[in-house]
C-alpha positions, 0 to 999 in steps of 0.5 A: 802159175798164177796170172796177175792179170785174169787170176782173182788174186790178181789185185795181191801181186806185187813186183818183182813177183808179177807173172801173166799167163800165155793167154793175157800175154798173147792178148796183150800183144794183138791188142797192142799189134792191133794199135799199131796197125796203120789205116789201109785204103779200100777199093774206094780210096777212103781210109777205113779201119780193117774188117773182123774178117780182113783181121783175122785172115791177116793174123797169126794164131798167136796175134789172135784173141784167145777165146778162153780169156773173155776180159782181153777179148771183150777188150779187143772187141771194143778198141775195134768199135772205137776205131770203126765209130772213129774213122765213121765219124771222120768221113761223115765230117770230110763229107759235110765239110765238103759239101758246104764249103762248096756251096759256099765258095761256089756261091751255089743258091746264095740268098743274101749278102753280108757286107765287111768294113772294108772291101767288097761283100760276100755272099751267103746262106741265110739257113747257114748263118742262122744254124751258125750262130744264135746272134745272127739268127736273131738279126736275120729273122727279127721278133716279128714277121715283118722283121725277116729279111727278103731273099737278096738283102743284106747285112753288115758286120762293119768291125771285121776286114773283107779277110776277116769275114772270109774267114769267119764265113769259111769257119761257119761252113766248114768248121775248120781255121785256114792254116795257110796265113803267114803266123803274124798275119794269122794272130792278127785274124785269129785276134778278130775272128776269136772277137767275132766268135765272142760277139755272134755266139759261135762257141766253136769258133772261140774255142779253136781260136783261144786254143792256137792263141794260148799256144803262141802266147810269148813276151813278144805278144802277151800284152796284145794277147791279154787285151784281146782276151779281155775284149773277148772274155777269153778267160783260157787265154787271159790266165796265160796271157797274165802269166807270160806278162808276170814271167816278163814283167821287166821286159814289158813294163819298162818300154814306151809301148806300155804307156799306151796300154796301161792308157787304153786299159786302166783295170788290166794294170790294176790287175797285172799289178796285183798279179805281180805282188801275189807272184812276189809274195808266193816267191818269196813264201817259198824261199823262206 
C-alpha cells in the first residue's frame, strides 16, 4: 500500500483515496501523545520537560517513534528540543525576574532615588534604569563626565503618580504588568504607563500596554483610547480605537462629553470625520 505521507507519490493523492502506512500512523500518534502530555515535576519542584530516557521507558512500543520512517522521527526529535529550549527559557526568565524584583522591593544596594509627581519617591538602581531605557540612560549619565549623577542623587519624573511609577519601575525590573488592579483603575495605569513606555523609549513596555489596551477598547472608552494612542503614538491601538469610534459613532458624537474632545483635540475629529465618510462610502459601494 501506498503511504500518502512517506511514498514519493505522496504529493498525487487525493481524498477519499488518502491512505497512510502503520509506521506514519504509529508516528503520528506519539507525536500527537507527545503534545499532549503534561509538564511532570522533578525532584526539585520545577517544571520540566520528560527526558529521552524517561520517554521511552513510559512509552508503549507502538507510542514510539519507528526507527524506519526518519522524516516523523526527525520530527519527534525536534518537538522535544522546542520544549526543552522552552521550558529552559522559562525557568531562566522565573530566575531573573526573581532575582531583580527582589532587589528591587527590598531595596538591596539602591544607589539613587526617582521622585513621582506626587507622593513619596522610590529608590532604584541606577545600572537598571539605564539598561531599561535609553532615555534614562542619557538623563543619568549626561554627555559629559562631569554631567553623572553621584550615588545618592535624584531624579524626577513629575508626569507619573507615586503608583504610576511603582509600576513603571516594577515592569523595568521584572518585565511583567501587576495584573492585581480593579480593571478601570488598571486602563487608567496602563493609559500612563503606555505614555511613560513611549517618553523613556522602553519598547516592551509599549508593547504589553497597546496589547491589554487594544484588547479593552469598547464605546465605553474608545474616545479615551484614541486620545491616549495619539499622545502615545500607538498606532496598533489608534487603528482599533477609530474603528470602535466609527461602529459607535451615533453613540458618541452626540453626548456633551465630545465637545470636550473635539476642544482638546481638533486633528483627531478631522480624522474621525474622514473616517466616518470613507466608512459611509465603502457601505454604500457595497450595497450597490
Amino acid at each position: 500500500m501506498d503511504c500518502c505521507v512517506c511514498s514519493p507519490m505522496a504529493s498525487k493523492y487525493r481524498l477519499p483515496r488518502n491512505a497512510i502506512c502503520a509506521p506514519c500512523h504509529e508516528g503520528a500518534k506519539a507525536i500527537i501523545a507527545f503534545l499532549d502530555n503534561d509538564e511532570h515535576q522533578d525532584g526539585e519542584g520545577h517544571g520540566s520537560v520528560m527526558s529521552p530516557r524517561s520517554i521511552e521507558a513510559n512509552s508503549s512500543p507502538k507510542a514510539s517513534v519507528p526507527d524506519n520512517n526518519s522524516g516523523l522521527r526527525d520530527a519527534w526529535e525536534k518537538l522535544k528540543e522546542m520544549r526543552d529550549r522552552e521550558e529552559a527559557t522559562n525557568q531562566r526568565a522565573a530566575y531573573l525576574e526573581h532575582g531583580f524584583a527582589l532587589a528591587w522591593k527590598e531595596g538591596i544596594h539602591t544607589d539613587i532615588i526617582v521622585k513621582p509627581g506626587s507622593g513619596p519617591p522610590i529608590p532604584a538602581h541606577k545600572a537598571i534604569l539605564a539598561a531599561r531605557s535609553e532615555v534614562l540612560r542619557h538623563v543619568l549619565s549626561g554627555d559629559d563626565e562631569g554631567c553623572k549623577a553621584p550615588a545618592g542623587d535624584s531624579i524626577s519624573l513629575p508626569e507619573l503618580s507615586h503608583e504610576e511609577l511603582s509600576l513603571f519601575q516594577a515592569f523595568l525590573y521584572t518585565g511583567a504588568l501587576d495584573d492585581q488592579q480593579q480593571e478601570e483603575e488598571d486602563e487608567h495605569l496602563l493609559h500612563a504607563l503606555l505614555v511613560a513606555g513611549d517618553k523613556y523609549d522602553v519598547p516592551f513596555l509599549r508593547r504589553a500596554c497597546e496589547a491589554r489596551l487594544a484588547a479593552r477598547v469598547d464605546a465605553r472608552n474608545a474616545l479615551r483610547s484614541l486620545e491616549v494612542a495619539e499622545l502615545s503614538g500607538s498606532a496598533a491601538l489608534k487603528d482599533r480605537a477609530m474603528a470602535t469610534v466609527v461602529e459607535h459613532a451615533e453613540q458618541l458624537v452626540f453626548p456633551s462629553e465630545y465637545h470636550d474632545f473635539a476642544l482638546r483635540n481638533a486633528s483627531l475629529c478631522v480624522q474621525i470625520t474622514r473616517a466616518l465618510l470613507d466608512h459611509k462610502n465603502n457601505s454604500a459601494r457595497t450595497n450597490q
